[in-house]
C-alpha positions in Angstrom: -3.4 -3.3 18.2 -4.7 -1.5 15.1 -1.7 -3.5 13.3 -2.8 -7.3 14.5 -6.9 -6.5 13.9 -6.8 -4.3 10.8 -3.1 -4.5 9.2 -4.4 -3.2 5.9 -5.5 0.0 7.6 -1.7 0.2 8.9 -0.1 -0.3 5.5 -2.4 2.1 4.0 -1.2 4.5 6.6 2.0 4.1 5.8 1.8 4.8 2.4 -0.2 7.8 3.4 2.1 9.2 5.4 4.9 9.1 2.5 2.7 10.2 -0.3 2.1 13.8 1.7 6.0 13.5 2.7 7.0 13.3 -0.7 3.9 16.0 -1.7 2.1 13.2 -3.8 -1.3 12.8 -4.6 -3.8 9.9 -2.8 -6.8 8.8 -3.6 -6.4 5.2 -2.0 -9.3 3.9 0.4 -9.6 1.2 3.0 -12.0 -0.6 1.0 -10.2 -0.2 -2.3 -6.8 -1.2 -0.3 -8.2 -3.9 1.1 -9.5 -5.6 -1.6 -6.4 -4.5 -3.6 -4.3 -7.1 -0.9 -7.0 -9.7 -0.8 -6.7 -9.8 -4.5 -3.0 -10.0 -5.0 -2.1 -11.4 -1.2 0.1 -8.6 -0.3 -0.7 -8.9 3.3 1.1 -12.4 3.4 3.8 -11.4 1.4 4.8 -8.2 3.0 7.9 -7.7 5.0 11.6 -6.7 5.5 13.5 -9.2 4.1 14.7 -8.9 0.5 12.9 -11.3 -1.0 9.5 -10.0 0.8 6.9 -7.7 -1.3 6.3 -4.0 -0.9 4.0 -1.7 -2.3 5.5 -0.1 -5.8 4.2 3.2 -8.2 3.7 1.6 -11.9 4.1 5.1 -12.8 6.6 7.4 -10.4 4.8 10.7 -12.4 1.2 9.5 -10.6 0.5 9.3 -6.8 -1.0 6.5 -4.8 -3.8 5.1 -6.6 -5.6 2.3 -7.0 -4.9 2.0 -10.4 -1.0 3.0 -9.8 0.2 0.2 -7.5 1.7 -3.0 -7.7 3.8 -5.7 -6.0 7.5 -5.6 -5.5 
């Protein structure tokens, strides 16, 4: 349910659980993430096909932050 009513908060969950897999830093909130995929319309784009978008590190030497993501 939480992924039809709030699918930002599932992505952003997501994301959380492989930044502390791969031992990075986050700093990402829902409210930043959530404006971050109204802004670039990630939510609509997002999927498993190759031509879908993903969430992408600018830099791969920084964690998940606000500043440090971008579409795929």
């Amino acid at each position: 349910m939480l992924k039809e009513r709030r699918p930002w908060t599932d992505v952003l969950n997501m994301l959380r659980a492989s930044a502390k897999k791969r031992k990075l830093p986050f700093t990402l909130t829902v409210e930043s993430f959530r404006a971050w995929c109204a802004q670039t319309g990630y939510l609509e784009k997002r999927g498993n096909k190759p031509e879908d978008m993903t969430v992408d590190r600018i830099d791969w030497n920084e964690g998940y932050h606000i500043w440090n993501i971008q579409m795929m």
